[in-house]
N, C-alpha and C positions, 0 to 999 in steps of 0.2 A: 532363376526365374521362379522355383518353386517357394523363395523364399520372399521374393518382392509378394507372391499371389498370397502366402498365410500374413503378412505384413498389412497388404490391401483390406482382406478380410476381417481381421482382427480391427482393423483402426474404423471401418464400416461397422461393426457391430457395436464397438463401442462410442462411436458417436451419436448410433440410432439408439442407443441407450439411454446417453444424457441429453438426446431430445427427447425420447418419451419420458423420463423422470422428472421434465419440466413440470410446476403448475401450468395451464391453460390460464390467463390473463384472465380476470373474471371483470365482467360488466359492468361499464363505470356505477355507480348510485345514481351520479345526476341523468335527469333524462336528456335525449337527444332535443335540438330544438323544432324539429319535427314532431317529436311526442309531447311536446310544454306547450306548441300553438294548437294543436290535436286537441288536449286537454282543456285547455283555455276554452274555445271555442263549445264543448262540449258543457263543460262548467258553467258558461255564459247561458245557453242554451238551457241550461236545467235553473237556473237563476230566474230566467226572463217566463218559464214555462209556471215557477212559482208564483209569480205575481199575474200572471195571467188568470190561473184556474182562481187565484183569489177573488180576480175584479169579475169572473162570470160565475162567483159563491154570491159578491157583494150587491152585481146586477141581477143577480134570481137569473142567469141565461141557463133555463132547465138545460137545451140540446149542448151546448159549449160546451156548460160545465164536463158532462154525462162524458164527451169527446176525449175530455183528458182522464177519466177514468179506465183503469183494465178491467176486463168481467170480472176479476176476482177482487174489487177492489176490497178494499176493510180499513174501517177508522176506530183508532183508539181513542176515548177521552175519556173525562172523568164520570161522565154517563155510561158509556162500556162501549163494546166493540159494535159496529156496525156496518152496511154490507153499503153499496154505491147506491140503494135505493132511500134506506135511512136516512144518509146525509143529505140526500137532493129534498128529503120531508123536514128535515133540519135546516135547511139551506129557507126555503118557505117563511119557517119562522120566524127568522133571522134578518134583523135590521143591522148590518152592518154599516155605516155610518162612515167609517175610517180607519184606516189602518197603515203602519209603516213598518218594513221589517228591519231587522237590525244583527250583525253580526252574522250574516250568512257564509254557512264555508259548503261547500257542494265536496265530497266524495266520490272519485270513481272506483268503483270495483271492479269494473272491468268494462271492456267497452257499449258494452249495453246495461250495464247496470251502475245507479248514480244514488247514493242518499245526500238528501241538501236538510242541514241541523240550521235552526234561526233560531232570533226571536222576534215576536212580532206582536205591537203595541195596540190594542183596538181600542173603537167606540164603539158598540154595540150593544143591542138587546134581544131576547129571547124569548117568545112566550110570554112579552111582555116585562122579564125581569133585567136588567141592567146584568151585564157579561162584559164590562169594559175592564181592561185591563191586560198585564202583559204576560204571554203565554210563549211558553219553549215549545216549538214545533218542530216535527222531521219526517220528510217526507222520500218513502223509497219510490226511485221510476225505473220501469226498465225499459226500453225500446225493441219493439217488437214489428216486424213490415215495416222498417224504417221510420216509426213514429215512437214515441218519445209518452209512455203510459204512467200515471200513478198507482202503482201499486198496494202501498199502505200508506197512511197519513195518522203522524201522531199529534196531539193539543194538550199541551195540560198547561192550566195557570200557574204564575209561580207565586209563592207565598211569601 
């Protein structure tokens, strides 16, 4: 008996052994299809939120636009940086006429936080000076109280 009990013991230790010197299975790369319509859906959402805050830059809608802005908002261009009151003085100026974007990929970095990189074709003037042309854009949003903010907004023409 005493030697079935060190026999039991011994074959338990050593197969709690070469269970724990297993790897642990590591997480496929692909997402689940859960997290691809999650994603999608969120993607979509920051796509449609682009073209939105554009056509209420395009329609001068001061309150709209102002909406999709966060308090901290800031824009880069090749004028320099400026705060959410700048660009709605900028927005004023600005005869935006038409525009189409192109090549849009949206980013998530995590669930509240999305940058969407395009580019986007205009007809425009400024101040009176013609600003038509095509400009690499990227904009960070984050969602905050379950709404969906611009953060930063960047424009620069391309050469």
């Amino acid at each position: 008996m005493k030697r079935q009990f060190i026999i039991c013991c011994f074959s338990l230790v050593a197969a709690a052994s070469i269970c724990l010197g297993q790897e642990s299975p590591s997480p496929s790369p692909s997402a689940t299809p859960f997290k691809t319509i999650r994603s999608a859906t969120k993607e979509a959402t920051i796509e449609k939120l682009e073209k939105s805050v554009t056509d209420a830059f395009k329609n001068k809608q001061t309150n709209l636009f102002k909406q999709y802005l966060d308090p901290e908002f800031s824009a880069v261009d090749a004028e320099g940086i400026k705060d959410a009151d700048a660009e709605v003085e900028d927005m004023q100026k600005t005869d935006l006429r038409n525009y189409s974007f192109a090549d849009m990929k949206v980013t998530l970095l995590s669930p509240k936080m999305a940058i969407a990189k395009y580019k986007v074709t205009t007809q425009s003037t400024s101040s009176g000076r013609d600003t038509s042309g095509t400009y690499y854009a990227a904009t960070v949003w984050n969602k905050r109280s379950g709404k969906w903010l611009a953060v930063l907004h960047t424009f620069v023409k391309t050469q």
